[in-house]
N, C-alpha and C positions, 0 to 999 in steps of 0.2 A: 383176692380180697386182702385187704391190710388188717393188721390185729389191731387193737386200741393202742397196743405199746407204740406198734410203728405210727401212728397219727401221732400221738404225743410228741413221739421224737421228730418227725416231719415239721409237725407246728414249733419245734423248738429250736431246731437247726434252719429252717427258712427265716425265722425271726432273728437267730443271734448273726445269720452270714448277711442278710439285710443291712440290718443298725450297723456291724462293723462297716461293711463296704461303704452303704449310705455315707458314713462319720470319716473315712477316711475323704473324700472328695470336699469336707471343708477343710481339709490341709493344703486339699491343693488348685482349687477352682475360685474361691471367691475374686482374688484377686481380677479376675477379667469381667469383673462387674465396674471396679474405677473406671477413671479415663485417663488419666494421666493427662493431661494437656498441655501442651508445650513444653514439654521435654525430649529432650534429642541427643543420641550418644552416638560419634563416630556416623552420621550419618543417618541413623535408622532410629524409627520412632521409639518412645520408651516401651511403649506396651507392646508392642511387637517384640521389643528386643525381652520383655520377661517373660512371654511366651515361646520365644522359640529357646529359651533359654532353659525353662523348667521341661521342654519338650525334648530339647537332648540330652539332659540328664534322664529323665524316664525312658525315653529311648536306647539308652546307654544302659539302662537298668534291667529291661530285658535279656540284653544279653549274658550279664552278670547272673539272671536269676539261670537261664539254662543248665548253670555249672548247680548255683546254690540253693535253689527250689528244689531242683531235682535229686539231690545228695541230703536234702532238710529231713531229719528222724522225724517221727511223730512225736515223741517227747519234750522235742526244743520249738514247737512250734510256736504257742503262745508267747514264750522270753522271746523270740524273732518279732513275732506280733507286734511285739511292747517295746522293743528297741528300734524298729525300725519308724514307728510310728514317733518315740522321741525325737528322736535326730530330723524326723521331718517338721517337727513343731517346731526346736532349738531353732532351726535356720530361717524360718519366719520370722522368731525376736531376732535374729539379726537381723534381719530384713528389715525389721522395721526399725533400728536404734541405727543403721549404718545409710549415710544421707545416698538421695539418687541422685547421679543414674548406676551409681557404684554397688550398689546394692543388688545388681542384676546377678548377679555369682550365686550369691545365697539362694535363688529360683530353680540354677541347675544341682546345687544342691541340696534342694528341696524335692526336686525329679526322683533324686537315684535311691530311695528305699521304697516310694509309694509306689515305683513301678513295679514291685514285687509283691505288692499287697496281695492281688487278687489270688496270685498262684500259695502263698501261706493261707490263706483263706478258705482256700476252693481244697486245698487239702484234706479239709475237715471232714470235706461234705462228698468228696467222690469217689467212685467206686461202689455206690447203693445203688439198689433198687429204684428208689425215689431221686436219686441226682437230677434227671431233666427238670422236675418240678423244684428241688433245691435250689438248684442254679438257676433256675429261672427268674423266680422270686431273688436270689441277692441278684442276679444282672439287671433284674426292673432297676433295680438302684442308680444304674449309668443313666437312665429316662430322667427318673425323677427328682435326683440327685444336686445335679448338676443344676438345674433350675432352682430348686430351694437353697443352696448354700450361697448363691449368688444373691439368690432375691436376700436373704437375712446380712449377704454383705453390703447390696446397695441400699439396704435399711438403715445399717449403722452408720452410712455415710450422711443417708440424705435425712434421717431423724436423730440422729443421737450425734454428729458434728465427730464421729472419729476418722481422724485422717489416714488419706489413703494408702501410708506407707503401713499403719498400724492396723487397720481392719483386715488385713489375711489371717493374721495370730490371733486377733479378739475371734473372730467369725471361728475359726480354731480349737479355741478354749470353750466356747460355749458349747460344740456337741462334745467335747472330749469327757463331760459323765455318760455319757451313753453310750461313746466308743468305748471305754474300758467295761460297762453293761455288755455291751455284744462279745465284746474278747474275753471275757468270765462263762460264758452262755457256751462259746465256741469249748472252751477249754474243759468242760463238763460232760461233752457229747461223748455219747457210747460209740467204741470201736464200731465199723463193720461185723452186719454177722453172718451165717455162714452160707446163708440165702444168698445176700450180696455179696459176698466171693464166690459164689457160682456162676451167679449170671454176669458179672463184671468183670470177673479176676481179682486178687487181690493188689495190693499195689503198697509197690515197697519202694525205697530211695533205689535210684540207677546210679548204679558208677560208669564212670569214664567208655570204658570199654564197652557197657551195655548201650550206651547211648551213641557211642560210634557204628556198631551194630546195627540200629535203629534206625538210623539217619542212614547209613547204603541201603539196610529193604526197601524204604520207602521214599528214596532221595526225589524222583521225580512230581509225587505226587505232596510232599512235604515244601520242594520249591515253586510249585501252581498254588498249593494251599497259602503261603504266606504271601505269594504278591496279587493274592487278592483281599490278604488280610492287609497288608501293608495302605492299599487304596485306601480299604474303607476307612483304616485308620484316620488317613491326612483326610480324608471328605470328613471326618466324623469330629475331628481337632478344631477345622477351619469352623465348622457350625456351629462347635459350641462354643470357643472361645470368640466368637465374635459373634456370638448370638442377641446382646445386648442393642449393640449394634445395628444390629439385622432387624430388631423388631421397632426401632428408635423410627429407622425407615420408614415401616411400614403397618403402623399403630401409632396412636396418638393418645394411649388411656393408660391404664398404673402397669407400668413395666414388669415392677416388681412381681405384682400378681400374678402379670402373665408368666415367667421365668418358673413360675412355682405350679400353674395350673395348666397349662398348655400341652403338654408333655402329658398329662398323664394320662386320655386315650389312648395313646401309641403304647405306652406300659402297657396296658390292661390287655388291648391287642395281642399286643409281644407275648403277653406271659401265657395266654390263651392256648398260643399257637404250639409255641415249645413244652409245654406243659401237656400237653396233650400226645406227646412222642411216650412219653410212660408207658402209654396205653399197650404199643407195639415191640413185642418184646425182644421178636428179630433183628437184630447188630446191624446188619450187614441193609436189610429194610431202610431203617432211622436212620444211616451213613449215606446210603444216597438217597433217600427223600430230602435230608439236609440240603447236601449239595444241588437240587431241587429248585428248594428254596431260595436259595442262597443269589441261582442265575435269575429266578424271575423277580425277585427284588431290584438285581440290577438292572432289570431295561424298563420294570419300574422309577426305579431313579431315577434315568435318564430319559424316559419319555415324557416324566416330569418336568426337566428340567428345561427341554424342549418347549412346551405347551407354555411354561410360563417365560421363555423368550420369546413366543409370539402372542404373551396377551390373552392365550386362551385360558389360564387359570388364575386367578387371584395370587396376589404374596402373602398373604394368607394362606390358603390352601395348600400352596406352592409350600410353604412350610413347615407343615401339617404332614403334606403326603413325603415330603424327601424324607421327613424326620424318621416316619413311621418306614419305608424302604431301607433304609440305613441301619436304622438297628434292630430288625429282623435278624440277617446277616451277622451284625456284629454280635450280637446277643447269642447267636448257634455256634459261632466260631470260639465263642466263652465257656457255654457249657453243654449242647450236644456233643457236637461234633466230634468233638477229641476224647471225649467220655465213649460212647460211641466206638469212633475210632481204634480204642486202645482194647477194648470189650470184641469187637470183631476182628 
């Protein structure tokens, strides 16, 4: 049973890792709510080219973070927070004062600090007792997120007449009081206590040499883990960012609403499921019931995807069910798994 303390703290720390994560993704998502129409660079459409543009910077960003996450004190976490979070805003106002299709540069670097959000963030929150339910509640955020920062972009387009080089940084500005509310909230949280250094370890920065170490115990089960994360990623990139898209298709009523309400079944689902691994206090249990989960989501997916190449399910449904298969998965590889993982 939890004390009063630890509920307080639970409800404090799922609320402040929420709002932040939430507030970061209108730094970096509205934009795939424009259309960009008729613009073309070297070839390749415009909105494709700022999307695979901010996607290898974030992808480039990861790699960066392995060295810088990992080596982050607990003390510089919040000024990391707060610089990284500037410099991804600054590159939006360029983005939008520097005319297109030139302005495509500013996307990828607009990638390379928010790719490391998560990992400064999830710092806060793991290594407790309660991390599955933590992490659950801030990963609901990637669900419901992403719909809402879009729907409030393609608002300001289609009711408020802001054009679409400058709606990334406006959509931006507008949660940025409540991103620095979540990163004040984060920055308050009590250490680890000694409960949660038992049953999880504690966890301190890795140098070079511990992390070389790390990577040969578990080399082969660390190069299966990431090319299944690698997948779900690009399935998880192409659905969102051309999700507008996708419902344009196959819907005919307020976009906008949907982008914001759609999604959020599959949250509640999501947070259900992984929130309920608490319960189980064995490591090694919750490490492979993940990985579990992890396979029957995918042939979920894909029997999915099936059914509705012959017609047997709705595009509707069809996007309902892939949504919810997908980030199951993605959602455990965020914050089970590796919690988890690290604890057994």
């Amino acid at each position: 049973m939890w004390s009063k303390k630890e509920v307080l703290f639970a409800c404090k720390a799922s609320l402040a890792a929420f709002v932040t994560y939430l507030c970061m993704y209108a730094y970096r998502k509205p934009f795939t709510s424009a259309e960009f129409d008729g613009i073309r660079f070297i070839g390749i459409d415009y909105k494709i080219l700022l999307i695979l543009s901010q996607l290898i910077g974030y992808t480039l960003s990861k790699y960066i973070g392995i060295k810088y996450i990992s080596e982050l004190k607990q003390e510089n976490r919040t000024k990391t927070l707060v610089q990284l979070m500037s410099f991804a805003l600054l590159m939006l106002f360029f983005f939008a004062i520097t005319p297109p299709p030139y302005n495509f540069i500013f996307m990828f670097f607009n990638g390379i600090p928010l790719g490391m959000i998560w990992g400064v963030v999830f710092g806060y929150i793991e290594g407790r007792r309660s991390t599955e339910m933590l992490g659950a509640i801030m990963a609901s955020s990637f669900i419901i997120s992403s719909g809402l920062v879009k729907g409030v972009g393609k608002l300001l387009l289609d009711s408020y007449g802001i054009h679409e080089s400058w709606m990334p940084v406006c959509t931006a500005l507008l949660f940025t009081p409540a991103l620095l509310l979540g990163i004040w909230m984060l920055h308050t949280l009590q250490a680890p206590s000694e409960s949660d250094i038992q049953e999880r370890t504690e966890r301190i920065p890795m140098k070079s040499t511990e992390r070389k170490a790390f990577i040969q115990k578990f080399s082969l089960g660390i190069t299966l883990v990431i090319v299944m994360y690698v997948a779900l990623t690009i399935f998880r990139d192409v659905r969102d960012n051309f999700a507008v898209d996708f419902w344009k298709e196959i819907y005919s009523g307020n976009i906008s609403q949907l982008l914001v309400t759609s999604e959020i079944p599959i949250a509640v689902v999501v947070l259900v499921v992984i929130s309920c691994m608490i319960f189980i206090k064995k490591n090694k249990t919750v490490f492979f019931t993940n990985l579990f989960l992890i396979s029957l989501s995918g042939i979920v997916m894909f029997s999915c995807g099936i059914l509705f190449l012959q017609s047997s399910v709705t595009p509707f449904m069809w996007m309902i069910l892939s949504g919810g298969a997908m980030y199951l998965p993605y959602l455990i590889f965020h914050t089970v798994l590796y919690e988890r993982w690290i604890a057994y």
